[in-house]
N, C-alpha and C positions, 0 to 999 in steps of 0.2 A: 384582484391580484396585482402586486406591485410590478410597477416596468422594468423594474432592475432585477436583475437573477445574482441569487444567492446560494451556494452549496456549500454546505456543512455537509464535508465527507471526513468519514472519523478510520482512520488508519491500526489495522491489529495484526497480530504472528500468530501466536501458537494459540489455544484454549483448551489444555489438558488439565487434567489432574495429576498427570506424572511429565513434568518439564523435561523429563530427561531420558523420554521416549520419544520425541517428537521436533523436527528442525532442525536448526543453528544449533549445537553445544557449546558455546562462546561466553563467558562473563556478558559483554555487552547484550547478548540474547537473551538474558536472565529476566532484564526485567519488562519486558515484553510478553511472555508465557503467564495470561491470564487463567482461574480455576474455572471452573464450568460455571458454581456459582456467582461468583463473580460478573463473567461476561452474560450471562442470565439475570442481575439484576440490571446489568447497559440496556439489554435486549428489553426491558420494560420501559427503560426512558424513552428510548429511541420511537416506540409504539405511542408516547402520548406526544411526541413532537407535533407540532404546528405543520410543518411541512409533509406529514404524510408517512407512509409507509416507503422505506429503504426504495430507490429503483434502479435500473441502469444508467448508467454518463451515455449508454448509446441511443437511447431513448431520448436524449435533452436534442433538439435541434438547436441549427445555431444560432435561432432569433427568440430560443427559450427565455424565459421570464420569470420571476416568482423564486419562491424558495424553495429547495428540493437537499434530502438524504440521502447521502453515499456511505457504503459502507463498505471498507475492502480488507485486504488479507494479504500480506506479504509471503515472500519464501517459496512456499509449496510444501511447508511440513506435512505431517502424517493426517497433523490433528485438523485439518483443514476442513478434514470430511465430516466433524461433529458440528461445527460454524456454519458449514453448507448446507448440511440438514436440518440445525437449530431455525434459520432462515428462510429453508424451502417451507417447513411446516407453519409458517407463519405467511407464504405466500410471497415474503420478499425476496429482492434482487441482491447478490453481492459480487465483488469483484475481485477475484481472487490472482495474485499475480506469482508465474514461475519463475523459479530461478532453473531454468531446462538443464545444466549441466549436473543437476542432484533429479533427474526425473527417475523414479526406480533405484536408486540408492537407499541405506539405512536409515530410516526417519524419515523420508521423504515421498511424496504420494509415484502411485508409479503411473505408466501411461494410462490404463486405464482406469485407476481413480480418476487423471486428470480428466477423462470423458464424462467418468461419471458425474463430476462438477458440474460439467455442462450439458450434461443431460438432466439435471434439475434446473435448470434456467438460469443458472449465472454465468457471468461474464467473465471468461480465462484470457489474462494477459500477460504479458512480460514483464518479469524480474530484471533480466539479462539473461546473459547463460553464463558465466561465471562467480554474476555478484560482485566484483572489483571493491574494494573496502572502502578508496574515496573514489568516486566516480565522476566529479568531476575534474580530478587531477589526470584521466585519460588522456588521449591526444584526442582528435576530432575520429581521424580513422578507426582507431581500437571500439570507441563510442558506437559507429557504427556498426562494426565488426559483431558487436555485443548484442545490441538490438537485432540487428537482421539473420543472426545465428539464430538467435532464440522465436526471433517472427516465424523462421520457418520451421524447425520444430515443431511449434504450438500449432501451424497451419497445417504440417503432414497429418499432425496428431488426430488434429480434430475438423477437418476438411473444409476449412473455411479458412479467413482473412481475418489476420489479428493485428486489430487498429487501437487498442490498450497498452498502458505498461505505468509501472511506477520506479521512480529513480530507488534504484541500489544504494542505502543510507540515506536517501534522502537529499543531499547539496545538490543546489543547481547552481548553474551557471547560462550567460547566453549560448556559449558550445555546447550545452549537456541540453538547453531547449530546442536548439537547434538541431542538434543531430536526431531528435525522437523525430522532428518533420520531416528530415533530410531520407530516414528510414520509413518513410510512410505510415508513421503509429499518429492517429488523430487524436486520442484522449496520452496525456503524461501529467501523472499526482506523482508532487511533491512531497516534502512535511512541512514545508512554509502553512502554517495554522491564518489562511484566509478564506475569508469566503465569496473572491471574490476573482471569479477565472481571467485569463489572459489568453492571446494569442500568439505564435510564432511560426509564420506560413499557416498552413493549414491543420495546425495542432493547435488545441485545447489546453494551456497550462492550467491544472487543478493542485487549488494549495489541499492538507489532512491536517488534522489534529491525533497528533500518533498519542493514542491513549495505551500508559503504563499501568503496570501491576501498584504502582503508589498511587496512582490519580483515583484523588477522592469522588464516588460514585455520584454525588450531586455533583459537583463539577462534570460531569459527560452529559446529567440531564440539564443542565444551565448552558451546556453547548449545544447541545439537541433542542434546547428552547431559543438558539441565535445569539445568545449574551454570551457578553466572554472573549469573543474571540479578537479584539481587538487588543486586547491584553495580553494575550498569546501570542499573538504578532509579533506584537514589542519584545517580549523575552525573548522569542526567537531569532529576533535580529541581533538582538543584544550578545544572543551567544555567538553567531553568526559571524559578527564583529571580533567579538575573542578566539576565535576561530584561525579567524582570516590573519589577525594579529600575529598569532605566535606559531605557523604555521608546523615547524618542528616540532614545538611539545606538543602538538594540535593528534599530527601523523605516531607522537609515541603511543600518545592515548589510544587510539586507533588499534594500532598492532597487540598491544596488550588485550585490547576488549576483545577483540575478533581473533585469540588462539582457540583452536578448535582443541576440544575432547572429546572424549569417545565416550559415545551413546551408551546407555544402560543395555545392560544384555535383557 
């Protein structure tokens, strides 16, 4: 096994057949909401990967090694529970992360789904509790305010310690890595598409590859095989860059993708 540690964790929202029963109702939500068949034919690459069968980030110690499969789930949509179970039946691990201010809401799992998560063996962590649309334009305080609202929550919830969580859209910043250590969370996934972790204090920075409703099906097994992701990178920063450039038209994009509608009856 090599001495260097690799994770390819692969980032997903919804997997319904009806988009608009379940999550986010947002334009930029859209294309995230994978069909069944679909994330059923991921579910087979991911089974022939070199690295194994999907497990926990709580599982990986800190002197882990080698290459290993993550596979998580944003939000806390509805649909969560058909992903959870596609996985249990297959004996793997995933990581499902809440957004606690939608727990029991329309489209969204309520508290006891969310047990039920973890009562099949996956890993429940933090969204936030709000979700904030850029997250890392919070201040430091808000940052923690968000996290540690939503840690205890998910702790009342489910009567444990929640050391999980994935950033709210994804941007990081040093503040936004900071504040996940500052709040006690040891695992924080990014969408930075690396494989290749960092630290800040005693946090775990884990980059995803947020797989869309367009990304072509070999492309996820070409990722689930290690290739690739150095490519991904690259774009990533590149938008990252245009991003940071124009930061106003950046924020209109934003507000536009993230108008909520209302759920199908």
């Amino acid at each position: 096994m090599s001495a260097r540690l690799e994770i390819a964790a692969f980032g997903y929202h919804e997997v319904t057949d009806e988009p608009h029963t379940s999550g986010f109702q947002r334009p930029g939500a859209m294309p995230y909401k994978h069909s069944q068949l679909t994330f059923g034919q991921h579910l087979a690459h991911f089974a022939a990967s070199p690295a194994g069968a999907p497990r926990a980030v709580t599982a990986l110690g800190d002197d882990a090694t080698g290459r290993h499969l993550l596979l998580t789930f944003d939000d806390g949509g509805q649909s969560a529970l058909h992903a959870g179970e596609e996985l249990s039946r297959r004996g793997w691990v995933g990581h499902f992360f809440i957004v606690t201010d939608r727990i029991g809401t329309c489209g969204f799992l309520s508290r006891h789904e969310v047990h039920e998560l973890k009562a099949m063996g996956h890993v429940i962590g933090s969204h936030s509790h709000t979700h904030p649309n850029i997250f890392r334009e919070q201040s430091l305080e808000q940052m923690l305010t968000e996290w540690r609202t939503s840690i205890d929550i998910l702790a009342d919830l489910l009567g444990e310690p929640v050391l999980t969580a994935a950033v709210p859209g994804g941007h990081i910043s040093g503040t936004v890595t900071r504040s996940a250590s500052l709040a006690g969370l040891r695992y924080l996934f990014t969408c930075e598409p690396t494989l290749t972790p960092w630290w800040d204090g005693d946090c775990r920075i884990l980059g995803r590859y947020l797989v869309k409703v367009n990304t072509p099906t070999l492309r996820v097994r070409q990722l689930a095989e290690f290739r690739g992701w150095r490519s991904a990178h690259a774009m990533r920063l590149m938008k990252n860059t245009v991003r940071r450039s124009f930061p106003a038209v950046y924020r209109a994009y934003v507000a536009r993708s993230t108008r909520e509608r209302s759920l199908a009856p």
